[in-house]
FITOR-163134 format. One record per atom (N, C-alpha, C, O, CB): residue number from 1; atom name; y, z, x. Coordinates in steps of 0.001 Angstrom, whole numbers, always signed. Glycine has a CB too. Example, Ala and Ser with C-alpha at 12.3 -4.5 7.8 and 13.67 -1.06 7.14 Angstrom:
<atoms>
ATOM pos site      py      pz      px
ATOM   1    N   -5690   +7800  +13190
ATOM   1   CA   -4500   +7800  +12300
ATOM   1    C   -3300   +7800  +13200
ATOM   1    O   -3319   +8465  +14236
ATOM   1   CB   -4473   +9046  +11308
ATOM   2    N   -2250   +7080  +12850
ATOM   2   CA   -1060   +7140  +13670
ATOM   2    C     +30   +7870  +12900
ATOM   2    O   +1138   +8039  +13409
ATOM   2   CB    -598   +5725  +14084
</atoms>
This chain:
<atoms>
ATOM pos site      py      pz      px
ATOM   1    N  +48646  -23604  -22527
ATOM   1   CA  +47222  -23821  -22548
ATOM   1    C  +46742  -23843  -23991
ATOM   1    O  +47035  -22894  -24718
ATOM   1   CB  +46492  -22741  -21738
ATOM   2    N  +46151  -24680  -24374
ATOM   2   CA  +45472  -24880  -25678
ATOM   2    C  +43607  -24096  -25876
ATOM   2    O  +42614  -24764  -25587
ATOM   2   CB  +45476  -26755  -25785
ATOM   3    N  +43533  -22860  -26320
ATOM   3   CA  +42695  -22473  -26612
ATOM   3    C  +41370  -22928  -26744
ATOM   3    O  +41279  -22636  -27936
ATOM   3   CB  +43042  -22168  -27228
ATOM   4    N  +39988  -23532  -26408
ATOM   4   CA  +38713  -23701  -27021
ATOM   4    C  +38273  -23651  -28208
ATOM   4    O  +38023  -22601  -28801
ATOM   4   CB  +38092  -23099  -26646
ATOM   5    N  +38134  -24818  -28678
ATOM   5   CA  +37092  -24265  -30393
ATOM   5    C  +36109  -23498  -30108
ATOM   5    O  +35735  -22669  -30937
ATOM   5   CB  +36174  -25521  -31372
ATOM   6    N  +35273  -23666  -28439
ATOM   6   CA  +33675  -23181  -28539
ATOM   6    C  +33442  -22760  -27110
ATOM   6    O  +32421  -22915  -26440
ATOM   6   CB  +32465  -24478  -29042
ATOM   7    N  +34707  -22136  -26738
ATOM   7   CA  +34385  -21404  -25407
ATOM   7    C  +35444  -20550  -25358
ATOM   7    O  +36421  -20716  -26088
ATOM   7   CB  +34272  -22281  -24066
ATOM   8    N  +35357  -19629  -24560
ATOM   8   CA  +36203  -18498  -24458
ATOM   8    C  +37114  -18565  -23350
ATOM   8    O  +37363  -17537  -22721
ATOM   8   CB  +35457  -17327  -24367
ATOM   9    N  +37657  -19702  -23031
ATOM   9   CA  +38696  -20122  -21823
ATOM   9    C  +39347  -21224  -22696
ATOM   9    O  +39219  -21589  -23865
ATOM   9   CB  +37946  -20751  -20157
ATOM  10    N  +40112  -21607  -21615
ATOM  10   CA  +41639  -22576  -22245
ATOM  10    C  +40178  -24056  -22325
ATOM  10    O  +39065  -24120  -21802
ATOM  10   CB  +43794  -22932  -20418
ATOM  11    N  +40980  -25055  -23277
ATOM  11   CA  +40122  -26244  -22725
ATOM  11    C  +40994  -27611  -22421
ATOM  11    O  +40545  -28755  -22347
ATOM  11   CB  +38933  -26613  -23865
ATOM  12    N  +42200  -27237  -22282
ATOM  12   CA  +43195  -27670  -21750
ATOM  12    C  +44546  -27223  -21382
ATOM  12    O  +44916  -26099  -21720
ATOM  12   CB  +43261  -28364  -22247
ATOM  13    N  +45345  -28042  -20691
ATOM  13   CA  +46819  -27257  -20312
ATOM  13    C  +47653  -28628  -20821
ATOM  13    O  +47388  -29817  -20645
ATOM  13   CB  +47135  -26691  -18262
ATOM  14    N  +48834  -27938  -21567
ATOM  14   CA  +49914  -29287  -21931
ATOM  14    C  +51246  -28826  -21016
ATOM  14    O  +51645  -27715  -20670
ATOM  14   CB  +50429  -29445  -23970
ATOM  15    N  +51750  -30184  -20782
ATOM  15   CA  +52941  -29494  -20010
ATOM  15    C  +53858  -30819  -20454
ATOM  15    O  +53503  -31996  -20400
ATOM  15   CB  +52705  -29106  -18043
ATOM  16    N  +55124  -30293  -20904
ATOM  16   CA  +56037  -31097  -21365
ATOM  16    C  +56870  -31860  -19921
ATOM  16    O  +57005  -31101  -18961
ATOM  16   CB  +56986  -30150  -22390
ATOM  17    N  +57302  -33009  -19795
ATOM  17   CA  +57498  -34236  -18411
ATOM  17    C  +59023  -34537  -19243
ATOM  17    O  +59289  -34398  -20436
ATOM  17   CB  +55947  -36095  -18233
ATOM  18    N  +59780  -34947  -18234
ATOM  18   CA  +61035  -35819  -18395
ATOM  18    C  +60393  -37150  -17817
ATOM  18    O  +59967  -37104  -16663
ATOM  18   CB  +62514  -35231  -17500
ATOM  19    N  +60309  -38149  -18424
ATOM  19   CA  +60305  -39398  -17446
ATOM  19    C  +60821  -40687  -17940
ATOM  19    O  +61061  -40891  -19130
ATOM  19   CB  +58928  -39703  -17002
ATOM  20    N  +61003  -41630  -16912
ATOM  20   CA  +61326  -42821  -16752
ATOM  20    C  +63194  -42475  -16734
ATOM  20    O  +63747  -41380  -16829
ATOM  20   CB  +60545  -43855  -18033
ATOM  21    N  +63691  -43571  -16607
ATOM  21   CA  +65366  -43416  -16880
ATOM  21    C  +66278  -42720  -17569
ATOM  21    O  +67259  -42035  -17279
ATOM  21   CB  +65776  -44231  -17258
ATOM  22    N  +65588  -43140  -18803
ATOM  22   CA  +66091  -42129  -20029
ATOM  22    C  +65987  -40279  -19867
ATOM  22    O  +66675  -39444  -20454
ATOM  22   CB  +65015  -42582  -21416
ATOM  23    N  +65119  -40107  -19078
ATOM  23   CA  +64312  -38798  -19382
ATOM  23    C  +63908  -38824  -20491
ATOM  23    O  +64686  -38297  -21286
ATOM  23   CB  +64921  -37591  -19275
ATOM  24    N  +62413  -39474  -21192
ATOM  24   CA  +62295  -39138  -22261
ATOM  24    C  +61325  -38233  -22011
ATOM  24    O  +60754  -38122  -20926
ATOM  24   CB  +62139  -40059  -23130
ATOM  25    N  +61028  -37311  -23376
ATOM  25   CA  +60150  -36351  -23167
ATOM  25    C  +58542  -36427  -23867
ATOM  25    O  +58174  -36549  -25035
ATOM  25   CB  +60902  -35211  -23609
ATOM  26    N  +57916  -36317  -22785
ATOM  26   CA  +56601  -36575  -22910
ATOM  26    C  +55751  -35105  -22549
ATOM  26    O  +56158  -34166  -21865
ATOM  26   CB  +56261  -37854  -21922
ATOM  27    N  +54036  -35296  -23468
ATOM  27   CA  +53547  -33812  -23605
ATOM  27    C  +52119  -34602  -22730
ATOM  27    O  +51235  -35317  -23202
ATOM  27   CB  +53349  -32906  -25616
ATOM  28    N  +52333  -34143  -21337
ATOM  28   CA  +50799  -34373  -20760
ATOM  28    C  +49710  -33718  -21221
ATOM  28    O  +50213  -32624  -21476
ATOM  28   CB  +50675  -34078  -19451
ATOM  29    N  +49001  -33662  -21398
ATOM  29   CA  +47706  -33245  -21663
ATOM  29    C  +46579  -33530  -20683
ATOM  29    O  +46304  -34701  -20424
ATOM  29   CB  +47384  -33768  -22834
ATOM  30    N  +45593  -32046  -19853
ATOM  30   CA  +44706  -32460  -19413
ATOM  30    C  +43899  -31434  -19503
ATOM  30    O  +44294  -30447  -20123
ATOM  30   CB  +44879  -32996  -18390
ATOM  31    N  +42363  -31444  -18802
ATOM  31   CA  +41606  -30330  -18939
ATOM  31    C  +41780  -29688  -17951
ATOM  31    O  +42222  -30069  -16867
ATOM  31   CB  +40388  -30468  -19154
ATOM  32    N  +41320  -28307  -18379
ATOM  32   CA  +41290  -27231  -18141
ATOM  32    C  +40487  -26660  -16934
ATOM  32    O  +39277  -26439  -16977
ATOM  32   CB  +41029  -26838  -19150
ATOM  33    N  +41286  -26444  -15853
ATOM  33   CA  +40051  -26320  -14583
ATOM  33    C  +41237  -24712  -14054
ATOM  33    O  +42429  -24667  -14359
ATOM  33   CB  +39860  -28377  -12905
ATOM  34    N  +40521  -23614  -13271
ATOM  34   CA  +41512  -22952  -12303
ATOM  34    C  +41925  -23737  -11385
ATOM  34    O  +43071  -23430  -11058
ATOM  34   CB  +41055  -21854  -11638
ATOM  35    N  +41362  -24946  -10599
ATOM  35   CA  +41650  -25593  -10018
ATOM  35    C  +42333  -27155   -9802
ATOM  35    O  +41761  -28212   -9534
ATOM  35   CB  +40997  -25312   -9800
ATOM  36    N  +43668  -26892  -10008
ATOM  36   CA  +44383  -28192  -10450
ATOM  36    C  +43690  -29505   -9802
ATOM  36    O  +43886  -30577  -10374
ATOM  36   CB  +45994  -28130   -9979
ATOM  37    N  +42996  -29478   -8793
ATOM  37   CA  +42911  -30822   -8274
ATOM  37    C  +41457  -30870   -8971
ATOM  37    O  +40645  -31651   -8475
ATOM  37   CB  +43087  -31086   -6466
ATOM  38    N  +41105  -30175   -9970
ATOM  38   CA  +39826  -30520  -10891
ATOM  38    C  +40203  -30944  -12448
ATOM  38    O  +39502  -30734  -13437
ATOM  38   CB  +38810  -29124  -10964
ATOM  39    N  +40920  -31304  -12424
ATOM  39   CA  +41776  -31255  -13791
ATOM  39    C  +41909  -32830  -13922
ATOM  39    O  +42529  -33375  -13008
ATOM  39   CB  +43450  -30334  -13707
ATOM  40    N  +41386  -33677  -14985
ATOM  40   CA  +41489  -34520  -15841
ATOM  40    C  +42190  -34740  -16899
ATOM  40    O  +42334  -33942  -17825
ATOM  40   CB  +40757  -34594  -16087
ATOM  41    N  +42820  -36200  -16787
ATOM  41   CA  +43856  -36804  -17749
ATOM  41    C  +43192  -37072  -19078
ATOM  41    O  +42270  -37849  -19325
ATOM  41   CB  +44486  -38176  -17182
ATOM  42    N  +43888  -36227  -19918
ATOM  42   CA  +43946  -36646  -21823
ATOM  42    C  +44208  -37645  -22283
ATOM  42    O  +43691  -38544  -22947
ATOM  42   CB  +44834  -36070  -22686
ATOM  43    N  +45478  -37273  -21658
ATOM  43   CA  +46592  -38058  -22554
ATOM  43    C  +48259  -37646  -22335
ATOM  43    O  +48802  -36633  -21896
ATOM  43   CB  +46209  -37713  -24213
ATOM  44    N  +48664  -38647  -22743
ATOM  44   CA  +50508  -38477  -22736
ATOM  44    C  +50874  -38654  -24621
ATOM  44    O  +50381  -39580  -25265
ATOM  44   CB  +51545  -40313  -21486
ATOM  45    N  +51794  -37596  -25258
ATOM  45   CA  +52212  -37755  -26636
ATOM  45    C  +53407  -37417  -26620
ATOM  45    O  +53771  -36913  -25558
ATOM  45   CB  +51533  -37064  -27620
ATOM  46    N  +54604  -37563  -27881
ATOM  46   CA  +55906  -37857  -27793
ATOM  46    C  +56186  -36656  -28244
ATOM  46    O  +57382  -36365  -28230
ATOM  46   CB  +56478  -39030  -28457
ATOM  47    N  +55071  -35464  -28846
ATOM  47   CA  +55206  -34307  -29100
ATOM  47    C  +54361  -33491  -28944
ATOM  47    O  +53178  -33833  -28916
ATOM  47   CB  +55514  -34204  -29963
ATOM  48    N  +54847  -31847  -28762
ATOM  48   CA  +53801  -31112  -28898
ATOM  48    C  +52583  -30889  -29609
ATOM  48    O  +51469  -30788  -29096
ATOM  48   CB  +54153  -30478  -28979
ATOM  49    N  +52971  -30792  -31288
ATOM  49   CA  +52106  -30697  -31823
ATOM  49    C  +50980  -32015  -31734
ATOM  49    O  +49758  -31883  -31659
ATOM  49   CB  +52630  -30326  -32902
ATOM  50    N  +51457  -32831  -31752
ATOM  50   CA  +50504  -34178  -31334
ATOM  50    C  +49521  -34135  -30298
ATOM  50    O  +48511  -34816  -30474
ATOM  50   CB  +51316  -35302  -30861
ATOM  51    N  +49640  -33372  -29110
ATOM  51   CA  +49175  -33311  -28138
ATOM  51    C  +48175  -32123  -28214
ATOM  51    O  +47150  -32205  -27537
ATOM  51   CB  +50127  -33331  -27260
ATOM  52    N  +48412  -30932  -29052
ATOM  52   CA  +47593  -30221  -29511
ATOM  52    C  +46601  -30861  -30690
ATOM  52    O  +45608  -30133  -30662
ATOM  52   CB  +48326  -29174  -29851
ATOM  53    N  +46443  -31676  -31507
ATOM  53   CA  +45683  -32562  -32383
ATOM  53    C  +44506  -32893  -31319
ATOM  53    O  +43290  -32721  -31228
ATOM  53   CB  +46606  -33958  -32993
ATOM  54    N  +45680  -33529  -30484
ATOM  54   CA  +44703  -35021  -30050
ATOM  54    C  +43524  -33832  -28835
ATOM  54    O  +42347  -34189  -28869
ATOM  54   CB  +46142  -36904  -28760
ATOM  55    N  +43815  -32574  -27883
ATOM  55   CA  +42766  -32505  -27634
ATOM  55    C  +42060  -31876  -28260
ATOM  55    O  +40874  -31925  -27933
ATOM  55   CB  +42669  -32320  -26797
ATOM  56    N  +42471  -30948  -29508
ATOM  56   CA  +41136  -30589  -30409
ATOM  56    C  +40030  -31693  -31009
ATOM  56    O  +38954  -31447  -31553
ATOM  56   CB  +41680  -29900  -31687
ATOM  57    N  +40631  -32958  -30741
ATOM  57   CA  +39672  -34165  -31465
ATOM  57    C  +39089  -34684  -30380
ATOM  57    O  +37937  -35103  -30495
ATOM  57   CB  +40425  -35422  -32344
ATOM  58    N  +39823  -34767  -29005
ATOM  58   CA  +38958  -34878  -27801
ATOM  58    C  +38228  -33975  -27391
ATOM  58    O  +37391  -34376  -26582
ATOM  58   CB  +39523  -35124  -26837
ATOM  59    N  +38186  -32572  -27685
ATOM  59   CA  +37413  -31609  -27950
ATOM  59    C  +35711  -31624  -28559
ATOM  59    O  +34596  -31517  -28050
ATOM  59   CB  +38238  -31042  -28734
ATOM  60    N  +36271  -31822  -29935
ATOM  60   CA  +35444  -31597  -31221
ATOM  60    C  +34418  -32969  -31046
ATOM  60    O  +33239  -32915  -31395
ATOM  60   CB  +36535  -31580  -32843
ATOM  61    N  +35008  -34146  -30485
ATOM  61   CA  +34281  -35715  -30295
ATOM  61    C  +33093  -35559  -29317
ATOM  61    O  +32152  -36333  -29489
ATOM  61   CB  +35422  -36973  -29564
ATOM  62    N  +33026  -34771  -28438
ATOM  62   CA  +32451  -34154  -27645
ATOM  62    C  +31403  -33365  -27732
ATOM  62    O  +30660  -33145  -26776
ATOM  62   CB  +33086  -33716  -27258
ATOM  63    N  +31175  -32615  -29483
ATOM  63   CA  +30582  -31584  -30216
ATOM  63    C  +29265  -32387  -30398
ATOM  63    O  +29446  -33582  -30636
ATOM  63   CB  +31410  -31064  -31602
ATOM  64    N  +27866  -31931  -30328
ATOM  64   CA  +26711  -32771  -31571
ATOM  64    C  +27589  -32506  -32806
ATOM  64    O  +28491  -31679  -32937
ATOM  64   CB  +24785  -31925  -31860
ATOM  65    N  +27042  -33526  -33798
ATOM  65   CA  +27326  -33445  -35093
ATOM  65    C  +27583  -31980  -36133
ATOM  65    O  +28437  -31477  -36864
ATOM  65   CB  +26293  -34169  -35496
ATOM  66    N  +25617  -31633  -35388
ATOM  66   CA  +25286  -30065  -36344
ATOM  66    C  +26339  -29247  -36111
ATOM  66    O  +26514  -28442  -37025
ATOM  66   CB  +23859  -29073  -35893
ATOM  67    N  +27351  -29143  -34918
ATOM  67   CA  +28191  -28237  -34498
ATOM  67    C  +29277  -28171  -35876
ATOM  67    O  +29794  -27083  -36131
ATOM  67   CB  +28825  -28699  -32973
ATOM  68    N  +29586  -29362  -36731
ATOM  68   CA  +30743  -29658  -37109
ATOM  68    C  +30073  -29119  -38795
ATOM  68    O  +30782  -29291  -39787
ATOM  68   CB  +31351  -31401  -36660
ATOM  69    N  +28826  -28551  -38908
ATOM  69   CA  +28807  -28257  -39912
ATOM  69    C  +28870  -26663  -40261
ATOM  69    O  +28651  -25791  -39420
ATOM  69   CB  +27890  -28912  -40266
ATOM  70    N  +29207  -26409  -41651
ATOM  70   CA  +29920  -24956  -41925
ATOM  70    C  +28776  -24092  -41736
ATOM  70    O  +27756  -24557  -41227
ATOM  70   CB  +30645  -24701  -43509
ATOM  71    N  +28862  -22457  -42219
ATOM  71   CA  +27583  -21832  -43018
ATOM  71    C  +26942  -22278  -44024
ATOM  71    O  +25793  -22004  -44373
ATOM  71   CB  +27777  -20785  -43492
ATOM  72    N  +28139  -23386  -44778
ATOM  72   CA  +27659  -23588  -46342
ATOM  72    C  +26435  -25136  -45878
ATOM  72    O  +25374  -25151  -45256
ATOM  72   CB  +29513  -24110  -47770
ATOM  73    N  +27359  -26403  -46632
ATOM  73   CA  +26917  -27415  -46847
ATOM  73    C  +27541  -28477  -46265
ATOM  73    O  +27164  -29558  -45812
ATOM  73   CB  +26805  -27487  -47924
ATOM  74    N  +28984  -27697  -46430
ATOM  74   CA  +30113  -28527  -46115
ATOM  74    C  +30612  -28872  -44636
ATOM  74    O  +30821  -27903  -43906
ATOM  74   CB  +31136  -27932  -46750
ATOM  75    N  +30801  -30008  -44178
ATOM  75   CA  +31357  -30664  -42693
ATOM  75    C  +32567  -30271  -42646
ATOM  75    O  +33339  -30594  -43549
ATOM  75   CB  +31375  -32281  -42464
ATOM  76    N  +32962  -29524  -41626
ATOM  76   CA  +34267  -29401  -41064
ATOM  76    C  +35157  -31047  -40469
ATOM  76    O  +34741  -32030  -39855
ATOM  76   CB  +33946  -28281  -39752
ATOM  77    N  +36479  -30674  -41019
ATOM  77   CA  +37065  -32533  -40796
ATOM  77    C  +37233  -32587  -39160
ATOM  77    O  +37613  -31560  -38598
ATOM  77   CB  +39071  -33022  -41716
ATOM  78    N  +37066  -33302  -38693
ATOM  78   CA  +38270  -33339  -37600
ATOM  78    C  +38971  -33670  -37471
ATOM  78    O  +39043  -34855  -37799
ATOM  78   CB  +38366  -33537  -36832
ATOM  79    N  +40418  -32927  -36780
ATOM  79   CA  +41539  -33044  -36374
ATOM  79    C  +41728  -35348  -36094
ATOM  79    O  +41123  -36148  -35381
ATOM  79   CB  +41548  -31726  -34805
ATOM  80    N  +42592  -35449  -36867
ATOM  80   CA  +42962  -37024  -36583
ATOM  80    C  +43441  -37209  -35571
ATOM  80    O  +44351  -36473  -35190
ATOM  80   CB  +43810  -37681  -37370
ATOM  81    N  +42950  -38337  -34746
ATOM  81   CA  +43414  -38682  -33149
ATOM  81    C  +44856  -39446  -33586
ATOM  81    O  +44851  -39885  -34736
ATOM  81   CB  +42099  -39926  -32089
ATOM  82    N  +45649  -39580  -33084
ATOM  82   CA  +47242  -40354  -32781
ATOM  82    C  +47398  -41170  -31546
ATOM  82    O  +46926  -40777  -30480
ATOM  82   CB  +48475  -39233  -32589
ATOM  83    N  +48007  -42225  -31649
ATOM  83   CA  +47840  -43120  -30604
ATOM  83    C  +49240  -42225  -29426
ATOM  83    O  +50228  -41559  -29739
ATOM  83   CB  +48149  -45080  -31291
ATOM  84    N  +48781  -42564  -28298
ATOM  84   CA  +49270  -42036  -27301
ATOM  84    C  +50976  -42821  -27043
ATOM  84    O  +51267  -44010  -27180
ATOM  84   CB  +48089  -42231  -26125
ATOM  85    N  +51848  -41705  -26650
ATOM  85   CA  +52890  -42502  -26449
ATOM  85    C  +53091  -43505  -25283
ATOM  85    O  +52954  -43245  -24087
ATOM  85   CB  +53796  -41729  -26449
ATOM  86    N  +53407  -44583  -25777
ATOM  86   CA  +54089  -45699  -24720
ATOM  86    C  +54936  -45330  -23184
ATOM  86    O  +55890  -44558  -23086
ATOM  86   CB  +55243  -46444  -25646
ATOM  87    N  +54382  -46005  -22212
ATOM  87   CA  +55093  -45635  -21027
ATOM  87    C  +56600  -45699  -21331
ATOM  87    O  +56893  -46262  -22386
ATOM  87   CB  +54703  -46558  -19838
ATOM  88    N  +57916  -45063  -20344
ATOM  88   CA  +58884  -45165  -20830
ATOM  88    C  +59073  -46199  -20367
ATOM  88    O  +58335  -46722  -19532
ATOM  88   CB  +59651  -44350  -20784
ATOM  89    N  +60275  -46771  -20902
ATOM  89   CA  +61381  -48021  -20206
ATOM  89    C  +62048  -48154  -19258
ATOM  89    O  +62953  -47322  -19176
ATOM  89   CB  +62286  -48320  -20725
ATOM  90    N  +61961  -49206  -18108
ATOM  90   CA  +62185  -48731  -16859
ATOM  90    C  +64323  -49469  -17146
ATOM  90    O  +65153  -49320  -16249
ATOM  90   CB  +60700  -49655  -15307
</atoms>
């Protein structure tokens, strides 16, 4: 489960997949419900850490703007989105 920037529950669950022929390994990504059949698709990535990026930026994209700014002056960056991995090869 990937932690919340701005809530005190998970705001997603990743779960690593074998698929297609090869078994290649893929990192699902979806949100965060107690109830699996409430749970929405992210995304699919070719790695963990990737898959943790991409929903802090599907996260943070989600934020008003003012959210993304510091105490100071300064804008917090956001996390760079990565293109999602390719279905496997049948």
């Amino acid at each position: 489960m990937i932690k919340s920037v701005r809530k005190d529950y998970p705001a997603a669950v990743v779960k690593m997949l074998h698929l297609g022929p090869k078994h290649d390994v893929y990192f699902r990504a979806v949100t965060y419900s107690p109830h699996p059949d409430q749970r929405r698709l992210i995304g699919y990535w070719g790695s963990l850490d990737e898959a943790v990026r991409n929903v802090q930026h599907w996260e943070m994209s989600k934020l008003p703007p003012a959210w993304l700014a510091t105490g100071g002056s300064t804008i917090r960056e956001m996390p760079p989105a990565t293109p999602q991995k390719p279905p496997p090869s049948v």
